[in-house]
C-alpha positions, 0 to 999 in steps of 0.5 A: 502464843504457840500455834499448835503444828500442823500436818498435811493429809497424804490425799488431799494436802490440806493441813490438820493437827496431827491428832486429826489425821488417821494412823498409818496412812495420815488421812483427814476425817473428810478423805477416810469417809471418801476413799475406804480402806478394803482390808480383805478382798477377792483377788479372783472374780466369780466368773474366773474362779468358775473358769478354774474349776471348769479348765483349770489353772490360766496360763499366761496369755501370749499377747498381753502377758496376763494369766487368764488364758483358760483355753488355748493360748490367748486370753477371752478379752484378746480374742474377742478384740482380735476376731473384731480389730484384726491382729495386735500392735505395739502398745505405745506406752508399754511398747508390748505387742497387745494393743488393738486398733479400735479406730476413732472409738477407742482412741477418742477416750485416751487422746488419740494414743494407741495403748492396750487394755492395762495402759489405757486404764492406766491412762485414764486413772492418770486423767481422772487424777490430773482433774481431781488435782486440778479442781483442788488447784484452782479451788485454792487458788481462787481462795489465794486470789480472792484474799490478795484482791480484798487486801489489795482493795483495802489498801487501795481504798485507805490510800485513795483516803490519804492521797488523791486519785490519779489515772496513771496508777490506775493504768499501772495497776491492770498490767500488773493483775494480768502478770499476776494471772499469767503467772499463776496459769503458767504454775497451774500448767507446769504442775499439772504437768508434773502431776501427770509425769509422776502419775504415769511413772507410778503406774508404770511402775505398778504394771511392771509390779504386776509383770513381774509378779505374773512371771514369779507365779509362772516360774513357780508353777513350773518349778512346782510341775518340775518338782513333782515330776521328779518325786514320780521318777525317783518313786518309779526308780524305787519300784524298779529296783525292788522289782529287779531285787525280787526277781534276781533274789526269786531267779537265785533260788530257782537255781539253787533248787534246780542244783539240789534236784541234779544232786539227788 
C-alpha cells in the first residue's frame, strides 16, 4: 500500500502530510501556535516617536552607525556607556568602532568576546538557537538510540534462545556501543558547529541589511534636503528676475516721460 509523502516544518524539521503544514511559510500546527506570524508592527517605539516630535528626525549615530541620535551626534545608549566604559573599541565581529568595554560583567554573557550593542544581540540570538537546536538533537537522538537498543536486545535474547551464552561477545559487544556514542557525539559536535556557522553568517547578513538600509534612508534624506533647496533657488531666481523686469520696465517709462517734459 503507498505511503502518503511526507514534508518537513521549516521550524522545527519534523515530517507532516503536506496538508498539515501552513501556506507560505510551511509550518506544523505545533510551531504556528509557538512562533506567531506579526502581519503590522510599529517600527518606531513610543519613546522615539515622542524624540521625533520634541528634536526632530535622528541622524546617524557616529559610533554604531544607527539612526537614533536625536541630540548632538551620539546616540542616548553610546552616551550613557561612554561617560560609564570610557571610549568605544572595535567591535570583534562587526570590526566597527562601537563596542564598549563592560569588564567581566558583560563579556561573561557573550563568552568573553568584546562585541557592541547589535552583535551581542546577535550572539546571543545565535546561542539560544544552537540550544534549542541541540535540545531537539539530542530528544531524537535519544529516540534513535532508544529504538537500536530494543532492537539490538530483541536480537539479542532470540540469539541467546538458538545458541548458548558465551563471555567473548559479550566483551565484544561494550566496544562497539562506546564507537557507537563516541560516534554520534562527534555528529552532535560537528553539527552544532555547523548550526552556529550558519547562524552567525545570517545574522551578519541581516546586520549589514540594516546598514545598508540606514545609509539608503541617510542618502535619501539628504537628496530630499538637496532637493528642496533647489526649488528655493530656482523660485528665488524667478522672483529676482521679475523684479529686475519691473524695475527696468518702471526705470524706461520714467525716462520716456522725462523726455516728453523737455519737449514740452
Amino acid at each position: 500500500m503507498a505511503t502518503s509523502a511526507l514534508y518537513a516544518c521549516t521550524k522545527c524539521n519534523q515530517r507532516y502530510p503536506f496538508e498539515e503544514l501552513s501556506q507560505g511559510q510551511q509550518l506544523c500546527k505545533e510551531c504556528r501556535i509557538a512562533h506567531p506570524i506579526v502581519n503590522k508592527t510599529n517600527t518606531i517605539c513610543k519613546k522615539c516617536a515622542q524624540n521625533v516630535k520634541q528634536f526632530g528626525t535622528p541622524k546617524p549615530c557616529q559610533y554604531c552607525n544607527i539612526i537614533a541620535a536625536f541630540i548632538g551626534t551620539k546616540c542616548q545608549r553610546c552616551t550613557n556607556s561612554e561617560k560609564k566604559y570610557g571610549p568605544p573599541q572595535t567591535c570583534e565581529q562587526c570590526k566597527q568602532q562601537c563596542a564598549f568595554d563592560r569588564k567581566e560583567e558583560g563579556r561573561r554573557k557573550v563568552d568573553g568576546k568584546l562585541l557592541c550593542w547589535l552583535c551581542t544581540l546577535s550572539y546571543r540570538r545565535v546561542l539560544q538557537k544552537t540550544k534549542e537546536q541541540r535540545k531537539g538533537f539530542s530528544s531524537s537522538n535519544s529516540s534513535s538510540l532508544n529504538e537500536k537498543d530494543h532492537h539490538s536486545r530483541s536480537h539479542k535474547s532470540s540469539s541467546i534462545q538458538k545458541e548458548t551464552p558465551k563471555k567473548k561477545p559479550k566483551l565484544e559487544t561494550k566496544p562497539s556501543n562506546g564507537d557507537s556514542s563516541s560516534i554520534t557525539q562527534s555528529m552532535d559536535s560537528g553539527g552544532t558547529d555547523n548550526f552556529i556557522l550558519i547562524s552567525q553568517l545570517k545574522e551578519e547578513v541581516m546586520s549589514l541589511k540594516r546598514l545598508l538600509q540606514q545609509r539608503d534612508q541617510t542618502i535619501l534624506e539628504k537628496d530630499r534636503k538637496l532637493t528642496e533647496l533647489k526649488a528655493d533657488f530656482q523660485y528665488q531666481e524667478s522672483n529676482m528676475r521679475v523684479k529686475m523686469n519691473q524695475m527696468e520696465k518702471a526705470h524706461k517709462e520714467a525716462m520716456e516721460h522725462q523726455q516728453v517734459g523737455n519737449y514740452i
